[in-house]
C-alpha positions as CSV (number, residue, x, y, z in Angstrom):
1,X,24.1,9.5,-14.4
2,X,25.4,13.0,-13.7
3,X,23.5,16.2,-15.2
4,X,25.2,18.9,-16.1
5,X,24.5,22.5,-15.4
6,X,25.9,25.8,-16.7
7,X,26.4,28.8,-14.1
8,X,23.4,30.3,-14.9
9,X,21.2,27.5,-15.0
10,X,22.5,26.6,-11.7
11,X,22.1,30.5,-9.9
12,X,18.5,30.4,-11.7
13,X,17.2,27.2,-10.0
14,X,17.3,28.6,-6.3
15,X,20.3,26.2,-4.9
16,X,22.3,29.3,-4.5
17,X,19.8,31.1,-2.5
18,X,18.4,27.6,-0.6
19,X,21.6,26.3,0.4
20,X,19.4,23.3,1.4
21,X,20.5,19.4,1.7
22,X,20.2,16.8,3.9
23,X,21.7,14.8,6.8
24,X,21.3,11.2,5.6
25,X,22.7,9.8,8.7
26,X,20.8,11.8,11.5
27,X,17.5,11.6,9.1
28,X,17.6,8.0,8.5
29,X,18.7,7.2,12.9
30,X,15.3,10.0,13.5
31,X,13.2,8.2,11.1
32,X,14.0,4.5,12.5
33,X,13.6,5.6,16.2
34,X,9.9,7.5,15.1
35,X,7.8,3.8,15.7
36,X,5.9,5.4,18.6
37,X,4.8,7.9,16.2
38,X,4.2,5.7,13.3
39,X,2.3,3.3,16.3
40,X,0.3,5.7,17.5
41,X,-1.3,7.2,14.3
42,X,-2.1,3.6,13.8
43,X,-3.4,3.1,17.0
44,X,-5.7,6.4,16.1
45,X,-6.5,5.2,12.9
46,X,-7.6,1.5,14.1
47,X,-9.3,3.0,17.1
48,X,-11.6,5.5,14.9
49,X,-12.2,2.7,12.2
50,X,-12.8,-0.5,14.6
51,X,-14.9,1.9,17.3
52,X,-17.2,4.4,15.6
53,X,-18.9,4.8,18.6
54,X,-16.0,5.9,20.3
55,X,-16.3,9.4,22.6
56,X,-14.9,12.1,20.5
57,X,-12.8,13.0,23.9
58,X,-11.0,10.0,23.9
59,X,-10.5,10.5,20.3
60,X,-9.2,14.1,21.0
61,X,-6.8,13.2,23.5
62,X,-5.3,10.6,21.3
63,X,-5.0,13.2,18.9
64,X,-3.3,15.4,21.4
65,X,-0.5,13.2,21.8
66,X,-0.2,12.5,18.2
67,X,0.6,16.0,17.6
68,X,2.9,16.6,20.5
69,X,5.1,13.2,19.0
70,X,4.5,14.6,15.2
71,X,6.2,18.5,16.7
72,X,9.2,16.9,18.6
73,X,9.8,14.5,15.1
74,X,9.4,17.4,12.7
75,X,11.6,19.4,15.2
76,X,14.1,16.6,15.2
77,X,14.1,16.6,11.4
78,X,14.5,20.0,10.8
79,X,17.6,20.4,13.2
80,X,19.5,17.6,12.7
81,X,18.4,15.8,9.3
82,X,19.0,19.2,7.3
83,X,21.3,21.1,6.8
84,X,20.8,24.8,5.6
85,X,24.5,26.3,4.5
86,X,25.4,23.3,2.1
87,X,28.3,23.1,0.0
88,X,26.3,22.0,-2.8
89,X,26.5,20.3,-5.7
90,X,23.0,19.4,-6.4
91,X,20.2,21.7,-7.0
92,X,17.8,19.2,-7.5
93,X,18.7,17.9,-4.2
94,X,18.6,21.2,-2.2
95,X,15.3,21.7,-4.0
96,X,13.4,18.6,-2.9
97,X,15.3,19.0,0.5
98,X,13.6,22.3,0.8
99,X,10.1,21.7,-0.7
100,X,9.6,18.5,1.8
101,X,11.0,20.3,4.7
102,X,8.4,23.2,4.0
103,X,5.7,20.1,3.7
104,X,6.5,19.7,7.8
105,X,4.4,22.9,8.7
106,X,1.7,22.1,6.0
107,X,1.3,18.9,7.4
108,X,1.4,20.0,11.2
109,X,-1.2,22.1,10.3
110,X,-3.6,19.7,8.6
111,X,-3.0,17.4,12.5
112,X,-4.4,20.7,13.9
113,X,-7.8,21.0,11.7
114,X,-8.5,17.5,12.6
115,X,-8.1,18.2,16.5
116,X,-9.9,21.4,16.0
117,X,-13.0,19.1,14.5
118,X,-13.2,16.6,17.0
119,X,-12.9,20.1,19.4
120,X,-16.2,21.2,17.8
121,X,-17.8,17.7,18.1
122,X,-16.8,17.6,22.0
123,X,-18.3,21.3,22.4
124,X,-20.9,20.6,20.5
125,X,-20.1,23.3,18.1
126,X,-20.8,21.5,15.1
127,X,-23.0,19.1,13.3
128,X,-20.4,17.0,11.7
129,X,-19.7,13.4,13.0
130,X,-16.5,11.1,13.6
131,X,-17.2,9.9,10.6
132,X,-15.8,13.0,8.8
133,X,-12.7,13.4,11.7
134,X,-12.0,9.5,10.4
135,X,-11.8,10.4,6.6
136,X,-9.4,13.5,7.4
137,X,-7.5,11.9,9.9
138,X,-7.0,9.0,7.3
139,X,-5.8,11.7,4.2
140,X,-3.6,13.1,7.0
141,X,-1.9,10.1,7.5
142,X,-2.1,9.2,4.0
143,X,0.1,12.9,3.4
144,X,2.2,12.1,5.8
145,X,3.5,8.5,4.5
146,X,3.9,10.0,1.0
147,X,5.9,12.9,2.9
148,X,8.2,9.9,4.4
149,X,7.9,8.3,1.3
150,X,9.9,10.8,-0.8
151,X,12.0,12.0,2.4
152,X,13.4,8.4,2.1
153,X,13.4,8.5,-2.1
154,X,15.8,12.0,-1.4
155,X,18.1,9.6,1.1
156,X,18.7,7.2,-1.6
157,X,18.9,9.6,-4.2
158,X,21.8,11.2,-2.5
159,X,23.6,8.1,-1.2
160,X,23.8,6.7,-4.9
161,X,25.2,10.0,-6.0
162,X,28.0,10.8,-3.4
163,X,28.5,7.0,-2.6
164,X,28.0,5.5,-6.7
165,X,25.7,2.6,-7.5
166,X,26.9,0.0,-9.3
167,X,27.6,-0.2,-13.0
């Protein structure tokens, strides 16, 4: 199914400007080779739900590296899965390229108020328990796989379009 723009409609949705799309090979090889990132938030996850008793220190340090795996992956993404001085032919396509490549930073930054509350826990600077890093740290990484959710939806999207699907 192709949709049809006129000049103006496609100057006034931002492609233009953008110039956004993505890398489908080098996104898809970076996403397949991410498992120790994807094992670790699960080994965060499992450790936080099957020990609640477990030092916030040990849970900060697990954290640590989390972040430090989630950086080089973004990084990773965002020099080699997009591209930002397209040829392009779909705005819709530059636009979600663009709007989850922004979500890197937002997400990046949600990692980082979860460390800083286990921080507070270790220093004693706060009142709240692990119970409260454990529901956070879960919405984080329920962000993030909706994030690789629709990174992989934008893949397809544009491999049925400049490849065809079937009629």
């Amino acid at each position: 199914m192709s949709i049809w723009l006129t000049e103006t409609e496609f100057r006034q949705s931002g492609a233009v400007a953008t110039g956004i799309t993505i890398n489908v090979a080098f996104l898809q090889e970076i996403k397949e080779e991410n498992l120790p990132l994807r094992r670790r938030i699960e080994s965060v996850a499992d450790a936080l739900a099957d020990h609640p008793a477990l030092s916030p220190q040990v849970v900060m340090d697990l954290l640590y590296r989390v972040r430090e795996e989630l950086e080089t992956y973004f990084t990773l993404e965002e020099f080699y899965g997009y591209f930002n001085e397209a040829k392009l032919s779909n705005p819709t396509v530059s636009h979600g390229a663009l709007t989850l490549m922004a979500e890197h930073e937002s997400l990046f930054l949600r990692l980082n108020d979860v460390i800083e509350l286990v921080e507070q826990i270790v220093y004693r600077e706060t009142n709240v328990s692990m119970a409260e890093v454990e529901r956070q740290f879960h919405q984080f990484r329920s962000d993030l796989a909706l994030h690789e959710q629709c990174e992989m939806e934008l893949m397809l999207r544009l491999c049925n379009e400049e490849i065809g699907v079937g009629d």
